[in-house]
N, C-alpha and C positions, 0 to 999 in steps of 0.2 A: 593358810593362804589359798587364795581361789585360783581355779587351774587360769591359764593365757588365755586370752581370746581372739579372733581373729585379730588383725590391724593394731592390734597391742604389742608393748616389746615381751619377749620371750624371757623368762626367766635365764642365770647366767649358766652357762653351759663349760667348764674349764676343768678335763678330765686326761689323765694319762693317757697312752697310746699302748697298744702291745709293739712291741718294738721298739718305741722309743720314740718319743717327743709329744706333745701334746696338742688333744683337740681342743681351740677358744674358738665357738663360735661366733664370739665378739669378732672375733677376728678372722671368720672363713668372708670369702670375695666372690662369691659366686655372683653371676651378672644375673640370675633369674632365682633361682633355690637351692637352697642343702636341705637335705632329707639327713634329717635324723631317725632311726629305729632303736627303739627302748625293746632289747630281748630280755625275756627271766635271769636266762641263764645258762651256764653249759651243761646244765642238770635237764634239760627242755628239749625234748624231740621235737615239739614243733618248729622252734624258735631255730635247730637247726637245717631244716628244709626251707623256712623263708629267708636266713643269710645265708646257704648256699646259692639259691637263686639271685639274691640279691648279687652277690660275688658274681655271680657268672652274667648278669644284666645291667652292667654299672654303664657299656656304652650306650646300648638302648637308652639308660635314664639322660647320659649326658645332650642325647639327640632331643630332648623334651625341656631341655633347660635344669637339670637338675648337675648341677657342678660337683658338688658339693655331698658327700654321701659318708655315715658316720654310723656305726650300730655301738650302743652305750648298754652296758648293765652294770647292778652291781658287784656283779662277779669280785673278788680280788685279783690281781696281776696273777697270780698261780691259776687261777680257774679261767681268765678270760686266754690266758696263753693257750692252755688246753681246748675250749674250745676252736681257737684259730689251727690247733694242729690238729686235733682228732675230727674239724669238719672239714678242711682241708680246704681251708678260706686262703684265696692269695693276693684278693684284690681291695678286699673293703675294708676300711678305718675300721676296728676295733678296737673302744674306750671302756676302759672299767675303774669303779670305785666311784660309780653315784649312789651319794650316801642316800638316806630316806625321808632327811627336809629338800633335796634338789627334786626324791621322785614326786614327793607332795606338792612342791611349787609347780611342776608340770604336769598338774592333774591326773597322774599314773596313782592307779588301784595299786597296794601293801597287799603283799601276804605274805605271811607265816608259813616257814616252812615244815611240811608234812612227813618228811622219809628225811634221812640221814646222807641223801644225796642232794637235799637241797640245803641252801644258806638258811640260817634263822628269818631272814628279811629278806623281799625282793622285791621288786617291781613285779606288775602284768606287763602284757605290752602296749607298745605306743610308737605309732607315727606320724611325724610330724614334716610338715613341708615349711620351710623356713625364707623370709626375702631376703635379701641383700642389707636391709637395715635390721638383723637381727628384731623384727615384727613377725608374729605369726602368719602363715597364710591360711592351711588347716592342721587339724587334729585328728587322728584315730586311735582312739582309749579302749583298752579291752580290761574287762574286768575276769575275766578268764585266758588261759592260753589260745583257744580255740575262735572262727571266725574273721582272722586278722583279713587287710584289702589283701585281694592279690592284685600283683604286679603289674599283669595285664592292665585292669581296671584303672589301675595310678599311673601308669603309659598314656593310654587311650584320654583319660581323663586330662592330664598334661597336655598333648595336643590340642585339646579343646580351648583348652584354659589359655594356651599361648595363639591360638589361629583367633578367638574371642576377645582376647585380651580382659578375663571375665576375672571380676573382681575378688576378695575373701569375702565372704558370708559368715554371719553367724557372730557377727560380733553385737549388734545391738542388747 
């Protein structure tokens, strides 16, 4: 399956929570975006520096229109909980158990895991800004851990986007 494109609907999104109850994107209500974050895993130093930020910037995001904030891997329930306690996440949805036809439907790089601290399968990373009618708005696909947006940049970028009122790109 070929990854979403902008102004296209998004693949279905319907993943456990740590803590308890579940993310349906079908069913998040944000009045402008949910940002979805695709991390490796709790195996990923990287991936814990960008959800700790995340965590600690979630008002920033909601000042830019982003309601709606969700970080997904395929961790299992044991390893995504681990992650939430050993980074010492207290703000941001954390979903696990996306299997690896959900990370192919959303365009995310597989990989094979290398050391004994990683899963057999996981994602790269991926974020994605999502509208109100579950349609894409953008995408950012890493085929490596390394280079993901920063924060700054998807802030700054969001005010543009909402004082522009500037469209998605990249669908034709």
């Amino acid at each position: 399956m070929p990854a979403p494109l902008p102004r296209q609907s998004t693949p279905t999104l319907d993943l456990p929570l740590v803590g308890g109850g579940r993310f349906d994107l079908a069913a998040a209500t944000p009045t402008q975006f949910t940002l979805v974050v695709v991390y490796r895993g709790v195996h990923c130093p990287q991936c814990k520096r960008q959800l700790s930020e995340l965590d600690s910037r979630l008002g920033e995001l909601r000042d830019v229109g982003v309601e709606e904030v969700v970080a997904v891997s395929g961790d299992d329930q044991e390893r995504a909980e681990r992650a939430v306690r050993e980074w010492e996440l207290k703000h941001v949805r954390v979903a696990y158990g996306m299997d690896e036809a959900a990370m192919r439907a959303w365009g995310l790089y597989v990989s094979k895991g290398l050391t004994d601290s990683e899963p057999a399968l996981f994602s790269e990373p991926g974020l994605f800004l999502v509208r109100p009618d579950a349609t894409l708005y953008s995408a950012h696909v890493q085929s490596t851990p390394f280079a993901r947006p920063h924060l700054d940049n998807l802030i700054k970028a969001l005010e543009f986007v909402r004082e522009k009122d500037y469209p998605a790109r990249g669908e034709a």
